[in-house]
N, C-alpha and C positions, 0 to 999 in steps of 0.2 A: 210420472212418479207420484202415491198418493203411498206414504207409511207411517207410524208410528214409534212415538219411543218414551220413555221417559225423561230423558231428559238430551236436548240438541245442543251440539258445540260448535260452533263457525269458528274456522281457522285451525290450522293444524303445525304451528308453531310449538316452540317447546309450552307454549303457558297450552295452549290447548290439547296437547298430546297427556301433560302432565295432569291436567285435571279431570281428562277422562282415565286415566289410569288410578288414580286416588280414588274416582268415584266409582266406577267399576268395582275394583277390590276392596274398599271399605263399606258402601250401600248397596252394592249389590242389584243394581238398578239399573234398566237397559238404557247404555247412551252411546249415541252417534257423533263422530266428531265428522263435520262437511268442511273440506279443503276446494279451496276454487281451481288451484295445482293439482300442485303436485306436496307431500310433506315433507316441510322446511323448505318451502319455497319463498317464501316472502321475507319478514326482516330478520328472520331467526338466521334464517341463515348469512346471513351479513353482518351479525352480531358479533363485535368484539370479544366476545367470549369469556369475560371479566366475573371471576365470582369474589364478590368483594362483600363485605359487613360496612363499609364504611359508606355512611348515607348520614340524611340529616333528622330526621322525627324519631321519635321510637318504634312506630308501629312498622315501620320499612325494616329495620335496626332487627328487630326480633326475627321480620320474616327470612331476614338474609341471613341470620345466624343460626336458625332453623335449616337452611336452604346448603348453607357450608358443609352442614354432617353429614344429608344426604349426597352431596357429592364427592365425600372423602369416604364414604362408604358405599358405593354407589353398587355395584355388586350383589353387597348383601342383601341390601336394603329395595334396590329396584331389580338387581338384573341385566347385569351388561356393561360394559364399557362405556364411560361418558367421557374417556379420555382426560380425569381430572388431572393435574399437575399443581403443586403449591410450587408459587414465586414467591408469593412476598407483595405488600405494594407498598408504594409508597406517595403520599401525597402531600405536595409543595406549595407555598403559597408567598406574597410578601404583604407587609405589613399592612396594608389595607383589610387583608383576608385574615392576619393572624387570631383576631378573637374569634371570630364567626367558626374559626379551626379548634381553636381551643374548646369551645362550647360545643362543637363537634366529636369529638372524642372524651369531652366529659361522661354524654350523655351515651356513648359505645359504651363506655367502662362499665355506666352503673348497669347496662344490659350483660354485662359479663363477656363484652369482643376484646378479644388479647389484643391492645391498641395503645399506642404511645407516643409522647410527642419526641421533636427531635430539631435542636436546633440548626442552621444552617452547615455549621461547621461539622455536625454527627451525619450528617446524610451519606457522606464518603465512606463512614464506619457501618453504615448498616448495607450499605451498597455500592461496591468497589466502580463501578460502572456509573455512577456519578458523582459530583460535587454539589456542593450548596451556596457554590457563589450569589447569589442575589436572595437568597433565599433567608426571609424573615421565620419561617418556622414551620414545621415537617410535620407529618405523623408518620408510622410505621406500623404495616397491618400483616404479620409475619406469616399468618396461616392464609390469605388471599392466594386464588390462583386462577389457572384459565381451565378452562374444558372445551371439548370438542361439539360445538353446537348441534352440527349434524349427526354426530352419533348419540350424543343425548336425546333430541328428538326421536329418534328413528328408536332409540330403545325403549321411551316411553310408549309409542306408538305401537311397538309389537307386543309390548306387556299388557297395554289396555287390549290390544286384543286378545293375547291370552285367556283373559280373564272373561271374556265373551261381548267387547267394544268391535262398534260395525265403523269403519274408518272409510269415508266415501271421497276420494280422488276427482275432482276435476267437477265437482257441482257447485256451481255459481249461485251464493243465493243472494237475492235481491229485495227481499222486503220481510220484516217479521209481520207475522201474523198477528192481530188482537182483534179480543170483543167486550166490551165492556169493561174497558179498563186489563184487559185479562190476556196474558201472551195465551196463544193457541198453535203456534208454531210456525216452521217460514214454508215462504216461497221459491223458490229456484228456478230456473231455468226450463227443467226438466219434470216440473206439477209442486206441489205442496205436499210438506211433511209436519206430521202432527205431533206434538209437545207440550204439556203444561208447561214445562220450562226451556228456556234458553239462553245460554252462557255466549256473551261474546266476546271471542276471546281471537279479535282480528287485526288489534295495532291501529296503526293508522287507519283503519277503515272503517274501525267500530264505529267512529262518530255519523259517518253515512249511515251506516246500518241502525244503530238507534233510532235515530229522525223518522225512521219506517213507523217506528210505533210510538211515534210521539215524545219521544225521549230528547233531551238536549244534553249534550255530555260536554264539561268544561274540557276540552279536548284541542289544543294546538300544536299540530306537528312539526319540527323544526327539523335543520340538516343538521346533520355535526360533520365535520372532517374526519376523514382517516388515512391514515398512512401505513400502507401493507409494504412492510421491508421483509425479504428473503436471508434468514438468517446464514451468513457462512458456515460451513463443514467446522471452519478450526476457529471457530468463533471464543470456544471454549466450551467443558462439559454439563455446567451449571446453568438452568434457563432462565436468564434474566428475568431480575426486579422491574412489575410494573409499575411505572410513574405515572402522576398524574400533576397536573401544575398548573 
């Protein structure tokens, strides 16, 4: 395989489907997204599915509130079903965490995320499906919700093609390219493909892939727990409030 493009995307997760879809339709510029799968095979799809405003810097803070409209709009705006749903979240702490929470949603508010605090005893009022027993102090992030990982990917994915994005299934790539300082594009399995630029947009595996070209990315991957419960039929009509604590 020897081809070119303007611009190469490793990984084909939602961050990679989504930003060949932006950049297709906005620059107008040929780009390739390379999946080592299959799309939404890797963490995206394992992803809890959480579309939340509630983070701690500002610059996260603005992207996820940016990030909300498109997926309450999602339709319009991209084209398809991302299976959005607003819960609600809500997030628990005790006294140890309380200020670090407070300064938490100070700095929502001044960004304009509809967010508010809540103390133990109001948790049952914004969300009948809990209590606030131990709980030193709350916030409540009413527009929060989940979406559908895989149908978001896959719609971004068919939209950047639309638009004239080449989405390539199952190439392995193995090392970026450079010369003099200068990406020139990757390697694969299957020959070299040529790029002034390259986005990597792989998760956990960027930090491998960087190292190719000399890069060091402060990058340390952890586990987190999850727990997938199968919601009852008569659970109730309303889809529960996410918590976080």
């Amino acid at each position: 395989m020897t081809d070119t493009a303007d611009i190469l995307i490793i990984g084909g997760g939602v961050m990679g489907t989504s930003i060949a879809y932006h950049l297709v339709r906005q620059a107008g510029v040929r780009v390739e997204v390379l999946e080592r799968q299959s799309i939404c095979s890797g963490t995206t799809g394992r992803s809890g599915a959480i579309v939340r405003q509630h983070y701690s810097n500002d610059f996260t803070i603005r992207m996820a509130k940016e990030s909300l409209s498109v997926y309450q709009h999602f339709d319009d705006i991209v084209g398809g079903d991302c299976g959005f749903i607003t819960t609600g979240m809500i997030v628990m702490t005790n006294e140890q965490g309380a200020d670090a929470l407070r300064e938490n949603v100070k700095m929502q508010q001044a960004q304009g995320v509809h967010t508010h605090l809540l103390n133990g005893s109001e948790v049952g009022q914004a969300a009948q499906e809990y209590n606030g027993e131990g709980v030193a102090l709350a916030c409540y992030e009413p527009d929060a919700g989940v979406a559908d990982p895989m149908a978001t990917t896959h719609c971004f994915a068919q939209r950047a093609r639309d638009f004239g994005s080449i989405i390539r299934e199952g190439v392995v790539v193995s090392h970026i390219l450079h010369e003099n300082s200068r990406v020139t594009g990757v390697r694969t399995l299957d020959g070299d493909i040529h790029a002034p630029t390259v986005v990597i947009a792989a998760n956990v595996w960027s930090g491998r892939l960087a190292q190719t070209a000399g890069v060091t990315l402060p990058l340390t991957p952890t586990r987190h727990p999850m727990l997938s419960l199968r919601r009852p039929n008569d659970f109730g009509g309303r889809h529960g409030i996410h918590a976080v604590g």
